[in-house]
C-alpha positions in Angstrom: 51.7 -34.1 -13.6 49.2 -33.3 -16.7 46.9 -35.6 -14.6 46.9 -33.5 -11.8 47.1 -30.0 -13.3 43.6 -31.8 -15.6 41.8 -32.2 -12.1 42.8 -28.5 -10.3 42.0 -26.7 -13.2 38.2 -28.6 -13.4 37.8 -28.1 -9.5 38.1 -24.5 -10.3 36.8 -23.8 -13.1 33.5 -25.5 -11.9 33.6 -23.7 -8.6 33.8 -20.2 -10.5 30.7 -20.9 -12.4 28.9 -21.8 -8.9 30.4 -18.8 -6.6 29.3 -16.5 -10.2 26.0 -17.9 -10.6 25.1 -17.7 -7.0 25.9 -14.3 -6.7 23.8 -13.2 -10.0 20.8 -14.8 -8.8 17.3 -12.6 -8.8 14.2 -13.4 -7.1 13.0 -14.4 -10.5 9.4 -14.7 -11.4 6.4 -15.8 -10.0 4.9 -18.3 -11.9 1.0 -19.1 -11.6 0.9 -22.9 -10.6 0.1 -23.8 -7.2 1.8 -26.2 -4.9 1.1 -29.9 -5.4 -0.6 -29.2 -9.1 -1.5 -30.9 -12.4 1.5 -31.7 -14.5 -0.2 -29.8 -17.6 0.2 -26.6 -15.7 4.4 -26.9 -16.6 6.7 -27.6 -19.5 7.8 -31.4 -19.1 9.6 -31.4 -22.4 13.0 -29.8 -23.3 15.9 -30.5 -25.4 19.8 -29.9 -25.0 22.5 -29.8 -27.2 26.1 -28.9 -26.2 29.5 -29.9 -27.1 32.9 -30.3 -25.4 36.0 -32.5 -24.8 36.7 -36.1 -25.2 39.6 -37.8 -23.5 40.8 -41.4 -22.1 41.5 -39.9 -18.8 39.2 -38.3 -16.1 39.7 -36.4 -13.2 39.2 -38.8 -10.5 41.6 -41.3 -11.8 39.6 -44.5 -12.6 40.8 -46.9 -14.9 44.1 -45.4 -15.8 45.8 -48.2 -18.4 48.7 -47.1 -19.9 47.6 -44.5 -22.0 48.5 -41.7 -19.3 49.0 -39.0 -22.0 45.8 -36.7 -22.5 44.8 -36.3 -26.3 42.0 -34.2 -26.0 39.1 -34.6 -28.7 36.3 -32.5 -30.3 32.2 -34.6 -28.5 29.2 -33.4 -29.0 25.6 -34.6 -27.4 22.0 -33.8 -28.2 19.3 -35.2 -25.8 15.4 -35.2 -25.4 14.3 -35.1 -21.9 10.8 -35.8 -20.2 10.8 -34.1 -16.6 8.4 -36.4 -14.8 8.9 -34.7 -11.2 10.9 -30.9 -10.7 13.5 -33.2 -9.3 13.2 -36.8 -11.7 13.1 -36.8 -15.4 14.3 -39.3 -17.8 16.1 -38.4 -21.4 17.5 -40.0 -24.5 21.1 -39.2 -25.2 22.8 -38.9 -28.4 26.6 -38.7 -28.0 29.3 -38.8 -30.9 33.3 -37.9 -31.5 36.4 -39.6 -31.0 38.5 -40.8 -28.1 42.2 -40.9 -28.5 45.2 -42.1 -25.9 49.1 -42.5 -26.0 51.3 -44.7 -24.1 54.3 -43.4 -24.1 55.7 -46.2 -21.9 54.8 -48.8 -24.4 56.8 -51.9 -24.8 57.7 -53.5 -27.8 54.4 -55.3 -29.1 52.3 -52.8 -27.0 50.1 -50.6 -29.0 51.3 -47.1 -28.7 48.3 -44.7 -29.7 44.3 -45.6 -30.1 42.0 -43.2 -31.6 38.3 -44.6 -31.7 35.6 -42.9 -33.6 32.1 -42.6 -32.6 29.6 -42.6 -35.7 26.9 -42.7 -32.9 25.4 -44.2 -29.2 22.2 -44.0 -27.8 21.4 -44.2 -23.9 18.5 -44.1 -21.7 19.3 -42.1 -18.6 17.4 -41.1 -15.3 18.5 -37.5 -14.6 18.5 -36.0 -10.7 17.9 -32.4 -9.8 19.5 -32.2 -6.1 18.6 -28.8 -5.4 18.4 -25.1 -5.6 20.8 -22.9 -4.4 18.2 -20.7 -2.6 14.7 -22.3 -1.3 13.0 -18.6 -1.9 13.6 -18.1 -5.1 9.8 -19.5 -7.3 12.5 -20.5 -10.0 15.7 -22.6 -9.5 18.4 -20.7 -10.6 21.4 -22.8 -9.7 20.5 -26.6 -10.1 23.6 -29.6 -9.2 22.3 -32.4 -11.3 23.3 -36.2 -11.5 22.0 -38.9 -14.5 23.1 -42.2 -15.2 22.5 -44.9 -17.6 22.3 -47.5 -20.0 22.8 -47.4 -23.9 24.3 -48.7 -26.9 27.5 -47.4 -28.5 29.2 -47.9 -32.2 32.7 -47.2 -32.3 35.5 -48.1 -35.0 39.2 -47.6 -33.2 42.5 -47.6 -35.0 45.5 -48.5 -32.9 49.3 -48.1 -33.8 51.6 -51.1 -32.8 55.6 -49.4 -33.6 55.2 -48.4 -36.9 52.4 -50.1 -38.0 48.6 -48.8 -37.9 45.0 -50.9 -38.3 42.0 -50.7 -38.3 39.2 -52.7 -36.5 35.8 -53.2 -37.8 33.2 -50.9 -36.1 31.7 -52.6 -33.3 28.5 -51.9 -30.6 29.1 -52.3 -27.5 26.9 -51.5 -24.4 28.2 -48.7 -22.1 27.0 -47.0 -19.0 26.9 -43.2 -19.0 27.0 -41.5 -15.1 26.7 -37.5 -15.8 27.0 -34.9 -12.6 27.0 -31.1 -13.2 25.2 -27.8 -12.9 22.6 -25.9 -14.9 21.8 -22.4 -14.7 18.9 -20.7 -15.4 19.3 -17.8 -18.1 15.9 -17.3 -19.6 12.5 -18.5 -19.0 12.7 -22.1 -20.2 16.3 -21.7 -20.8 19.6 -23.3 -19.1 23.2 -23.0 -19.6 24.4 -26.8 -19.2 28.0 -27.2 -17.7 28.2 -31.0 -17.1 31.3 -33.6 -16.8 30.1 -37.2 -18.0 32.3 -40.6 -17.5 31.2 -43.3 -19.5 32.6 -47.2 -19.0 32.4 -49.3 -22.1 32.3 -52.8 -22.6 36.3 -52.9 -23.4 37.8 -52.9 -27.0 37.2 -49.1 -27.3 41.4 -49.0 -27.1 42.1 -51.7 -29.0 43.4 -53.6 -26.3 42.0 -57.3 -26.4 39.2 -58.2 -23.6 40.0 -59.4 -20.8 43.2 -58.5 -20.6 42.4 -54.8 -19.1 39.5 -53.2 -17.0 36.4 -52.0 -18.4 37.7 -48.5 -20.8 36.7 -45.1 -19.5 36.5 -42.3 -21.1 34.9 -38.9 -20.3 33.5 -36.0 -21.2 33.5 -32.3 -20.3 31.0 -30.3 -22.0 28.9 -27.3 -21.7 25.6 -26.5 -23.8 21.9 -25.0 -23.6 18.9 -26.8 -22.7 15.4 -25.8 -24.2 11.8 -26.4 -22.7 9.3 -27.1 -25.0 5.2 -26.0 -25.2 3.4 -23.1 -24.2 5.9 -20.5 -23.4 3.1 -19.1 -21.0 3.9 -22.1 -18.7 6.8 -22.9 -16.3 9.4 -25.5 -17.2 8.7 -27.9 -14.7 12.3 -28.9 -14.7 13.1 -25.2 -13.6 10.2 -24.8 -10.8 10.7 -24.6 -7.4 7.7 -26.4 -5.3 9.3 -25.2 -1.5 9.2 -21.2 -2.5 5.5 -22.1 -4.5 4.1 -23.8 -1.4 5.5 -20.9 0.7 4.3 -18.3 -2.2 1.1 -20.2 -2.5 0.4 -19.9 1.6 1.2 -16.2 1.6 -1.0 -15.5 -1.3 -3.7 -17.3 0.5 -3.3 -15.7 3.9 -3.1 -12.2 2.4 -6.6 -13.2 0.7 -8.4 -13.7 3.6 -6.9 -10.9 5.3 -8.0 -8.9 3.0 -11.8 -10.7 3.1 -11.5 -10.0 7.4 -11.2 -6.4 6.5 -13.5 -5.9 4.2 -16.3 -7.8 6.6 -15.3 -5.6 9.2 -15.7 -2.7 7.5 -19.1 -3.8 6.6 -20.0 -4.7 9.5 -19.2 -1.3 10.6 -21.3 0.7 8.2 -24.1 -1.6 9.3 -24.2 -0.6 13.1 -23.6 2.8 11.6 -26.7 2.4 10.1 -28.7 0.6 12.6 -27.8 3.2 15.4 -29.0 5.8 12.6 -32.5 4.1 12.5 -32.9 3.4 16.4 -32.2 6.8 16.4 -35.1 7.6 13.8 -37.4 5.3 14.9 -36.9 6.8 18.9 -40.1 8.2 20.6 -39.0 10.8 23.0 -42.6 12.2 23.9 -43.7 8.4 24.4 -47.1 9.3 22.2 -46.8 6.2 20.3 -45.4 8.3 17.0 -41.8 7.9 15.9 -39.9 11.3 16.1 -39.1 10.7 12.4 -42.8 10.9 12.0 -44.1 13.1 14.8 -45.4 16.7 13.6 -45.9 17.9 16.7 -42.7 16.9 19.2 -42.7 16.9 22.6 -46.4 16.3 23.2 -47.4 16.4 27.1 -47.7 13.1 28.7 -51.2 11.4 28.2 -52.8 13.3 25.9 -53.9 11.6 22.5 -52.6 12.4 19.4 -53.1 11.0 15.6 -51.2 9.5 13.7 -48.6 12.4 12.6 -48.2 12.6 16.6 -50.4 15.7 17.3 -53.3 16.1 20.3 -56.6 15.3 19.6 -59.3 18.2 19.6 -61.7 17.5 22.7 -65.0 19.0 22.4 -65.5 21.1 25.8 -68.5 20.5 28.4 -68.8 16.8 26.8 -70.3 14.4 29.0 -67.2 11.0 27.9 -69.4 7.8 27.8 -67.4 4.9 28.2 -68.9 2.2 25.8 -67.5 -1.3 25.3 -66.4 -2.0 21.9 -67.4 -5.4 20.8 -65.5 -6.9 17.3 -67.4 -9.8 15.9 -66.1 -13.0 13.6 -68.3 -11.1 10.7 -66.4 -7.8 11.5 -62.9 -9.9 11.6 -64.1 -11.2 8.1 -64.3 -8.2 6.7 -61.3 -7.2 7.7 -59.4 -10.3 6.4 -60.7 -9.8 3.6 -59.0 -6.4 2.9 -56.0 -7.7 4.3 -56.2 -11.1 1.2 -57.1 -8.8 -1.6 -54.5 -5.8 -0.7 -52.0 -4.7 -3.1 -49.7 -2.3 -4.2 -47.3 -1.3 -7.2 -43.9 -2.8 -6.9 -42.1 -0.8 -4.6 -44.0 1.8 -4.5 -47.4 2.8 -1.6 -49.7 3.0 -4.8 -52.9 0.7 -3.8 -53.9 -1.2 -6.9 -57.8 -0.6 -8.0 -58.8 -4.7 -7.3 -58.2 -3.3 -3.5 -60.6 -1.1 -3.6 -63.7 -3.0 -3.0 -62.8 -5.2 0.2 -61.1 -1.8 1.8 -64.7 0.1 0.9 -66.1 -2.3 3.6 -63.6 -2.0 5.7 -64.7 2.1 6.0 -67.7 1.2 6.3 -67.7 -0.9 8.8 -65.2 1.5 11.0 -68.4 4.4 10.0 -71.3 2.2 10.9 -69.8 0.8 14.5 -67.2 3.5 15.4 -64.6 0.7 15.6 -60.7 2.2 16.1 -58.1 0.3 13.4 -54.1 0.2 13.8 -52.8 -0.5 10.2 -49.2 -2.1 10.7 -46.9 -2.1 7.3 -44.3 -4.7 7.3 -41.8 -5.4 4.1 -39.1 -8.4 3.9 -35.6 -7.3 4.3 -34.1 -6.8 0.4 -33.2 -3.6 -0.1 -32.0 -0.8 2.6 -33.2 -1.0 5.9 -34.4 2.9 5.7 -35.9 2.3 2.5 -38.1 -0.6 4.2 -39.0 1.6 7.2 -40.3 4.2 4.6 -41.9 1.9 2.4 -43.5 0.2 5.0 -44.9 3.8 7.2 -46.2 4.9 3.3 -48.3 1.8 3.0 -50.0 1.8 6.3 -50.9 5.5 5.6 -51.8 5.2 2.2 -54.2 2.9 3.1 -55.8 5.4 6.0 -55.7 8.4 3.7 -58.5 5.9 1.6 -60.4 4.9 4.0 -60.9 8.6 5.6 -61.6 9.8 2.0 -64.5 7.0 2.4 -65.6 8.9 5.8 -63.7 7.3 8.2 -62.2 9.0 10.9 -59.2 9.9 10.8 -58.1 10.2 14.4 -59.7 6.4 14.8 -57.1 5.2 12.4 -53.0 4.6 13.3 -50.5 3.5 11.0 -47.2 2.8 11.8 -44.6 1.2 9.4 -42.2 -1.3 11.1 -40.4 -2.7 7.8 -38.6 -5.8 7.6 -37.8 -5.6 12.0 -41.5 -8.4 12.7 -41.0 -10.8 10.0 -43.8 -13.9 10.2 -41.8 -16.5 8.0 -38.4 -16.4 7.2 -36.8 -14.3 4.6 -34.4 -17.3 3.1 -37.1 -18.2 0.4 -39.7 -16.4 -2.1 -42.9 -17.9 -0.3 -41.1 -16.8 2.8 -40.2 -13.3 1.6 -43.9 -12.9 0.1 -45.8 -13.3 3.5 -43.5 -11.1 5.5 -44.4 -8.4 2.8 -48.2 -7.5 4.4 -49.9 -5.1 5.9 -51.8 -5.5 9.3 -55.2 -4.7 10.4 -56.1 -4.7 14.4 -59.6 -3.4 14.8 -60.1 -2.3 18.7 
């Protein structure tokens, strides 16, 4: 009857702690390791200690010998553990106390009581993490385990035969320990340990001689608190979830680019915004050949010349118009390339530098001697703004026709137009490349 009462009061008692545990769980807290990652981004070391009760009986009934009366017992444990895997890890176990039965059926010559002290045993066990009570929670809050294993155990029983009581010499004996139970997650890096741990011995531990009985069983119920060791800024590996972290992990990732796909299109955006804003600028309405942003005088008739700010020409009245034929020779193209080799400006700025000066003297003098007309094209790479370009650009070309009229050239025989970075000549990836599409053309005519 005490048999049975032992086993109903365990079942519940462990159930409680589950249905308890279960319903306190949180959502915990995200740790930052990432699915699949280095073992040196977790905890793998922790230590336990707990205590509990030691008895020749167990609940499930195995190896029952005679000494059906429980006598319960004061065990305690202390273990080091190594997690190798958040399911797999491997510990050294300490476990010490004393085991004591009655057989209250005993015959005559039958040994009546045993009680066997435990100085000490050592076992190596692998330990099992089955599972977490909830997949989405990062950290395992609820976590069924099952070790066993193999180890060493000294143990000195004294049996009572009638009247009569002895002692045996302490012995070691190997003994396998299987351990099942549930931890609990209290703290970061902490667990409550509630755990129920059979362990068969290699006979004797009752006194009884070998052979003569099964293997002895004895078992313990204990509860206690297991510690992860290192950097308390890490996970406990042991304690980490790797289904919610792959999940987390994804979502994290997902919401990144997401966030990447708006911004470009936002960006995007703003840039059609602005090149609608500069086709708009750069729009001739009057078709005169001068950019409304730069045309003084809008809405010029169609076919009458204009300069370069986009205003008519004055004709001189009664003229007799002689049509000549303007001819450009490889001297005059010289000249002209020339200028265009030795041109230069301040950074960023339509300032000509003075080593210009020379070649671009030649150049008004040639457009003086022969009459020639000359289109001045400004052109910039594309770093920077594209209306900053366009400007830059339009301020070159016409800086250099505000010099060469103030060396006497006319003025309504030069154009400039600025077209920024929108006729590149080499491509804008590289320095060289960048370099050549910064230039300034010359087309005599």
């Amino acid at each position: 009857m005490r048999k049975t009462n032992l086993k109903k009061t365990s079942i519940i008692g462990f159930s409680t702690l589950i249905c308890t545990a279960a319903l306190g769980q949180n959502t915990g807290t995200v740790e930052n390791t990432t699915p699949l990652g280095l073992v040196t981004e977790y905890r793998t070391w922790s230590v336990g200690v707990n205590a509990g009760v030691l008895n020749q009986s167990n609940i499930f009934g195995f190896n029952q010998d005679g000494f059906a009366k429980l006598e319960h017992n004061a065990g305690y444990s202390l273990y080091v553990k190594r997690q190798i895997s958040p399911s797999f890890g491997v510990k050294v176990q300490y476990l010490g106390g004393k085991v004591g039965g009655t057989n209250e059926n005993a015959e005559a010559g039958e040994i009546n009581t045993f009680e066997s002290k435990l100085p000490w045993s050592a076992a190596l066990s692998g330990e099992w993490t089955m599972a977490n009570i909830n997949w989405r929670f990062f950290n395992s809050i609820v976590k069924p385990y099952a070790a066993v294993g193999l180890g060493a155990m000294n143990f000195e029983t004294t049996t009572t035969v009638g009247d009569t009581k002895a002692t045996a010499e302490s012995q070691t004996k190997l003994y396998v320990p299987v351990d099942f139970g549930f931890k609990f997650a209290v703290a970061k890096g902490i667990s409550l340990d509630l755990g129920y741990q059979l362990n068969w011995t290699n006979q004797n531990l009752d006194g009884r001689p070998a052979g003569t009985y099964r293997n002895d069983l004895f078992s313990y119920a204990h509860a206690g608190i297991e510690f992860s060791l290192g950097n308390r800024s890490k996970p406990a590996l042991s304690n980490s979830n790797p289904v919610a972290t792959l999940v987390n992990d994804y979502t994290g990732k997902y919401e990144h680019l997401l966030a990447e796909r708006d911004k470009l299109v936002a960006a995007n955006q703003a840039l059609v915004s602005q090149m609608e804003e500069l086709n708009g600028q750069l729009k001739d309405d009057d078709n005169d050949g001068v950019a409304n942003k730069f045309d003084k005088c809008p809405n010029t008739p169609a076919g009458i010349k204009v300069d370069g700010a986009g205003c008519p020409l004055p004709e001189a009245k009664n003229e007799t118009k002689v049509i000549e034929k303007i001819i450009v020779t490889e001297d005059d193209k010289k000249v002209v390339a020339e200028a265009i080799n030795n041109l230069e400006f301040d950074l960023g700025k339509s300032t000509i530098r003075t080593p210009s000066f020379p070649s671009l003297n030649r150049v008004a003098t040639l457009l003086i001697e022969k009459n020639f007309s000359l289109k001045l094209a400004g052109h910039t790479d594309n770093t920077g703004s594209m209306q900053t370009n366009m400007r830059l650009s339009k301020e070159r070309a016409e800086a250099i026709k505000s010099y060469l009229v103030s060396k006497g050239a006319n003025a309504s025989r030069i154009e400039a137009t600025g077209y920024g970075p929108t006729q590149p000549i080499a491509p804008n990836t590289t320095a060289a490349g960048r370099q050549q599409n910064r230039r300034v053309e010359f087309t005599l005519f």
